[in-house]
Phi, psi and omega in degrees: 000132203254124165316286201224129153200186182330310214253293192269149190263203201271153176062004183324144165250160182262154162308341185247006164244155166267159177308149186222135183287183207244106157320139197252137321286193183196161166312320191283292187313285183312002175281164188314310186268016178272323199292273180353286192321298195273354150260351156290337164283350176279347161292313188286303184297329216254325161311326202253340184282331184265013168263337183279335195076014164227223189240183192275319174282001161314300220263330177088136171332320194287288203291331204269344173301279199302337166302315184318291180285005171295250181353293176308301154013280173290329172294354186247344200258348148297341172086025161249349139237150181232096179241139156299162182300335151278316205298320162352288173327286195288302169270014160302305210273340189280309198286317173324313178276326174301333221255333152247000195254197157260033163057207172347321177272002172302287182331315183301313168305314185287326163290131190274009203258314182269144178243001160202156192239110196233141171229120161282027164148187184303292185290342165262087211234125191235153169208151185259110161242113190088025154114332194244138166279108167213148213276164184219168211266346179300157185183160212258162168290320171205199166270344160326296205288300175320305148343319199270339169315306232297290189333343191260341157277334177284329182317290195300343185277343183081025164263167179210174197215129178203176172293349163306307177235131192241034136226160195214132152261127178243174167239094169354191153260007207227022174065005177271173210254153185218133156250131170244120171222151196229179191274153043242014165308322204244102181296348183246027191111192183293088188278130126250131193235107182256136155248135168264175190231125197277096166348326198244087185283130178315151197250172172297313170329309207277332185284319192264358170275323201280358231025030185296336188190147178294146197308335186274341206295299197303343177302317218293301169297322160320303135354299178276334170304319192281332195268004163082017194263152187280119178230124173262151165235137190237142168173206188258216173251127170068041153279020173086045188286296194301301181325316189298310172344277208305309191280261221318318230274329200290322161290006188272141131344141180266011195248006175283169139279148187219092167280122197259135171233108183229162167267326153213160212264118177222330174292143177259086209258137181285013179244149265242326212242062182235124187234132212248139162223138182222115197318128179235111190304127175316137187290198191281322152320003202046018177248194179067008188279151197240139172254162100029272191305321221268292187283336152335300184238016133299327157277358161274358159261359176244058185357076166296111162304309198212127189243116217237082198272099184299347178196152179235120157241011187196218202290264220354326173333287203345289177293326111048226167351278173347292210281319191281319140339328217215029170131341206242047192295126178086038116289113188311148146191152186246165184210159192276140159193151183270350203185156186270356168270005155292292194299320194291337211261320163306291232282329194282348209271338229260003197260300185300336176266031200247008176117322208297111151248047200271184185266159155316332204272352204239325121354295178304330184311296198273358170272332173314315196299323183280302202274098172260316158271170193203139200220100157308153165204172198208130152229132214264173182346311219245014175083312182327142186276157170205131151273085181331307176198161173238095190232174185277158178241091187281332209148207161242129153258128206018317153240349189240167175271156182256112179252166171214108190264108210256001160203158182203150166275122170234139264223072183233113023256176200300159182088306217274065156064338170262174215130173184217147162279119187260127175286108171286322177208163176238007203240070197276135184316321187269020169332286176317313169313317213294142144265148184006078168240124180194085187262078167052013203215144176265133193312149182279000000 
């Protein structure tokens, strides 16, 4: 059945089927000639919107809505489209998202179900649900089309993405985070990577229902959040850092000050007295650009309870380290690591590219001394997230730290995602420090 052509109009139907509405997505939508169908109306609306002189964000949702269906309208009554009242429906809401929205990625976007969205050229689009990557049937028209998405996310932030600077990090207006590389980095087209952003921040409850971590983990860390214990949180990429941040964060006083330091803005922290600071990417000149380390030890003049570090990636440890040592007890930070003696050997490299040319052992010192917990976290085969272990920072024994690891996830059988959480020890080094930890055994 031919969509669109000059001559036949779009959706036709024969006389003996009656019309059926268009699955959201379908085969039919995603066909070549439904794409053709919704970009000449979005051409025909985009015409018409520079004949009123202004734009879809000028004019507001409302108004670029009623243009829309002026033009299908018309377009139908021309004998170029024939829809039935969904369909009618379904490209109103299509054209709409090309013509103010994020075209294709709307849908994607909208759903609450996908937590990150990745395109791999015009034709290729995957979205992660549950933890699993799987491909999906929206797909971009060309690489135009695509280009013109990308533009559109960057345009308004006063970012700009060419073959000069072909990649970018951006931030939605709804707070997910977007990487962009266009060629000729990217050899096959346009790459894009959205993490979306969750409205809603996880409770303990909710974490320890989902199994992310067991009923003692979660006494244990609360505990340790309220009692003002130092938490590095460690893991791979999209093992669930920030969330874990956000469910801790739930246990600070509503009576701290608190300062969040990020590269793009995600925590939500929910207490009264929170100052959001956020890193800014060099301009096109390459100056005006803000580092970490740069806001690191701008908030230790800004009298802080707690310094909340969304990520430590570079010389910023220092200051880190520094601010969790000299006063600044229940301070966060998450790190890229497989383990936690990963993450401590990243913290020594990242000490080193920040100058530190101390002995090892004086190195190890002061970060056991800064960093009192350490919270692994994974995410395994089978998409699921785990807090892999939860251990203590006691010291250094002669050259290595000495941890005491009071819970862990084991993994049975290997691969497949399953498994139980084993309580290891009951006996936690920071006993005295813990408040009302009492994980069903009375403590050694």
């Amino acid at each position: 059945m031919s969509l669109l052509t000059s001559e036949a109009p779009v959706f036709a139907h024969t006389q003996n089927a009656p019309p059926a509405p268009i699955a959201l997505p379908s085969a039919q939508r995603m066909s070549d000639s439904y794409q053709i169908a919704k970009a000449q109306t979005c051409t025909q609306v985009i015409e018409q919107l520079e004949t009123l002189g202004s734009s879809a964000e000028e004019l507001g949702p409302g108004a670029v809505r009623e243009e829309i269906e002026r033009v299908i309208a018309s377009r139908s009554r021309r004998g170029q489209l024939a829809l039935n009242s969904a369909e009618r429906l379904l490209l109103i809401a299509d054209v709409e998202d090309e013509v103010a929205g994020m075209g294709p990625l709307a849908p994607l976007l909208r759903d609450p179900a996908i937590d990150d969205i990745i395109v791999n050229g015009a034709h290729s689009i995957y979205a992660e649900r549950g933890g699993l990557l799987e491909k999906v049937e929206t797909r971009f028209r060309d690489d135009a089309h695509l280009m013109n998405i990308i533009q559109r996310i960057v345009g308004p932030i006063g970012r700009r993405v060419d073959e000069a600077s072909p990649y970018v990090d951006a931030r939605l207006p709804d707070g997910s985070r977007v990487n962009i590389v266009i060629p000729p980095v990217a050899l096959d087209g346009p790459m894009l990577s959205i993490r979306k952003f969750r409205m809603q921040t996880m409770t303990i409850e909710d974490c320890v229902a989902r199994d992310m971590m067991s009923a003692d983990m979660a006494a244990y860390l609360g505990a340790a959040v309220r009692s003002r214990l130092n938490l590095l949180v460690c893991g791979g990429t999209g093992a669930g850092k920030t969330t874990l941040l956000n469910m801790l964060s739930t246990f600070i006083s509503d009576r701290e000050r608190l300062i969040t330091i990020e590269d793009a803005a995600e925590l939500q922290l929910r207490q009264s007295h929170v100052v959001r600071l956020e890193t800014r990417p060099p301009n096109v000149d390459g100056s005006r650009e803000v580092t970490s380390r740069e806001l690191v030890r701008n908030a230790l003049r800004m009298r802080p309870d707690r310094i909340i570090l969304g990520e430590v990636r570079g010389v910023e440890a220092v200051e880190m380290l520094q601010a969790m040592s000299t006063g600044h007890d229940g301070s966060m930070a998450t790190l890229h690591g497989n383990s936690p003696r990963d993450a401590f050997a990243r913290l020594e490299m990242l000490l080193g590219f920040a100058g530190m040319q101390s002995d090892v052992r004086a190195i190890r010192r002061f970060i056991a001394n800064s960093v009192h917990v350490v919270v692994q976290l994974q995410r395994l085969s089978n998409g699921s997230r785990r807090v892999m272990s939860v251990s203590e920072v006691t010291g250094i024994e002669g050259e290595a730290y000495s941890l005491n690891e009071l819970f862990a996830f084991r993994e049975q059988p290997a691969m497949s995602g399953l498994g139980e959480f084993r309580t290891l020890s009951r006996c936690p080094h920071f006993a005295p420090k813990l408040r009302d930890y009492a994980p069903g055994a009375a403590l050694c």
